[in-house]
C-alpha positions, 0 to 999 in steps of 0.5 A: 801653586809651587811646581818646579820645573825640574823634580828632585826625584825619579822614583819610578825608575827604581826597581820592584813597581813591575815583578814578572809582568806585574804591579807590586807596591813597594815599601822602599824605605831609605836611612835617613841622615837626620842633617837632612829631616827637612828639604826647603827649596825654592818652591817652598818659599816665596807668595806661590811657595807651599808655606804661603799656601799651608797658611791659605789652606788652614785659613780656608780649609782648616777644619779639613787639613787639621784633625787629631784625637784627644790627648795627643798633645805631649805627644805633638810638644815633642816632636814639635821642639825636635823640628824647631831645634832642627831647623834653627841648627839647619837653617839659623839664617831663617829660623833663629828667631822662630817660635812655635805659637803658642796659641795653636796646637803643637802640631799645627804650629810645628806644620807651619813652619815647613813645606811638609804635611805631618802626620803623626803615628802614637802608641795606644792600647799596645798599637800604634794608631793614626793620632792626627795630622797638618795636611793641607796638600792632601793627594786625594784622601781625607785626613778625618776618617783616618783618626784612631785607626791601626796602619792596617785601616789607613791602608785599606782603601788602597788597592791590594797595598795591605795584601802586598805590604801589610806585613812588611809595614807592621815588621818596620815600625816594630823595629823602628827606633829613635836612633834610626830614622828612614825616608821613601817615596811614593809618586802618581799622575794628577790631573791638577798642579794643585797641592790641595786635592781633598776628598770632600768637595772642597777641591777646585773643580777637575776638567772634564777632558785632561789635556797634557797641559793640566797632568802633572807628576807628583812626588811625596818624599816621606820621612818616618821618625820615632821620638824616645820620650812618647814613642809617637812616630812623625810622618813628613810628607814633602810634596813635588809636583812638575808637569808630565810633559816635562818627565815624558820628555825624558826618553828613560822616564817615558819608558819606565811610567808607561811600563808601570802604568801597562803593568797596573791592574784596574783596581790600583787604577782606578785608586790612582785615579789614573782612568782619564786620559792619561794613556793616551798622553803617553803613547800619544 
């Protein structure tokens, strides 16, 4: 499993997660510097790396980590020869003799090249609508149910985010356009290091009572790309994830986890899972 020991991001330290005593959800997109599309690193390579364990996902799981719907393949090509033109230019050391394989579809031979997931957005009907993915890390949803559906139905299981933020998403991808790109990040407490955490029983078991030892932070770095040719917008979904009693250890981290995790009410609670003995870990 590819934890590090110290993760790149703080995203809890950010302001908007608690508004006069409450839980928001927070957009927060960033402009994104397209020189920096992809982020590899060291738990990204390697026999424990997240490219080794997308190709062990998609050996075992594939019929849960890849899903699209028809006639997304013009829309999949695109992106896919934009991501190996970036990462040739990037990384030319390691990528100059990569070649997309054309035995697969596009965007699961694109998904293989990177620690990422990707989840691509595509334009249909005059809405945009969920085409497909390559998740193999997912963190705890299940990428087939999300086929077809408007950003609105994406959302909906996730407590009160489409009555905080709904407008606000559809405002976004409007004005979202190929010469401006963004990232954010989202982030929660698991109580497994495992990057695959799927929905429908093919996840390794849970432990019953979470000892600090098996909590660990994860943090998602996502970026939103819109392609000019299909108008298909590209989600990359970078994965982090480090042990909670590291983040804890910091004195300002502490602080701001449990102030969010006080201001949560149940129902975002229980979507983040975050009902089995977390709490206690924190003021413990």
């Amino acid at each position: 499993m590819a934890t590090v020991a110290e993760i790149p991001y703080r995203p809890w330290l950010q302001r908007g997660f608690v508004v006069d005593g409450e839980f928001r959800w927070r957009l927060g997109t960033r402009p994104l510097d397209l020189d920096d599309w992809i982020e590899l690193g060291p738990d990204a390579d390697g026999p424990d790396g997240w490219v080794a364990e997308k190709a062990a996902v998609m050996r075992d799981h594939a019929d849960t980590a890849f899903a699209v719907i028809d006639g997304i393949e013009p829309d999949c090509a695109e992106i896919a020869e934009a991501l190996l033109e970036h990462l040739r230019r990037r990384w030319p050391d390691r990528y100059c003799q990569e070649q997309l394989d054309p035995t697969l579809h596009p965007l699961d031979a694109a998904a293989r090249l990177v620690p990422d997931d990707l989840v691509v957005m595509v334009e249909r009907d005059g809405e945009l609508v969920f085409g497909g993915g390559s998740v193999c890390f997912p963190n705890r949803w299940d990428l087939q149910s999300k086929l077809g559906r408007s950003m609105a139905a994406v959302h909906a299981p996730v407590a009160q985010l489409n009555e905080q933020l709904e407008q606000a998403v559809d405002s976004f991808f409007a004005r979202l356009e190929p010469d401006r790109s963004f990232w954010r990040l989202g982030w929660g407490i698991l109580d497994t290091a495992d990057g695959y955490t799927p929905i429908d029983g093919t996840a390794a078991p849970r432990p019953e009572h979470p000892t600090i030892g098996d909590l660990h932070v994860r943090v998602e770095r996502e970026t939103l790309r819109r392609f000019p040719d299909t108008r298909a917008v590209l989600f990359t979904i970078r994965t982090y994830i480090t042990p909670l009693a590291t983040v804890l250890a910091d004195p300002d981290d502490h602080a701001a986890i449990t102030r969010i995790l006080d201001a949560m009410p149940d129902d975002v609670r229980r979507y983040k899972d975050i009902t089995r003995g977390i709490r206690a870990h924190l003021v413990g």
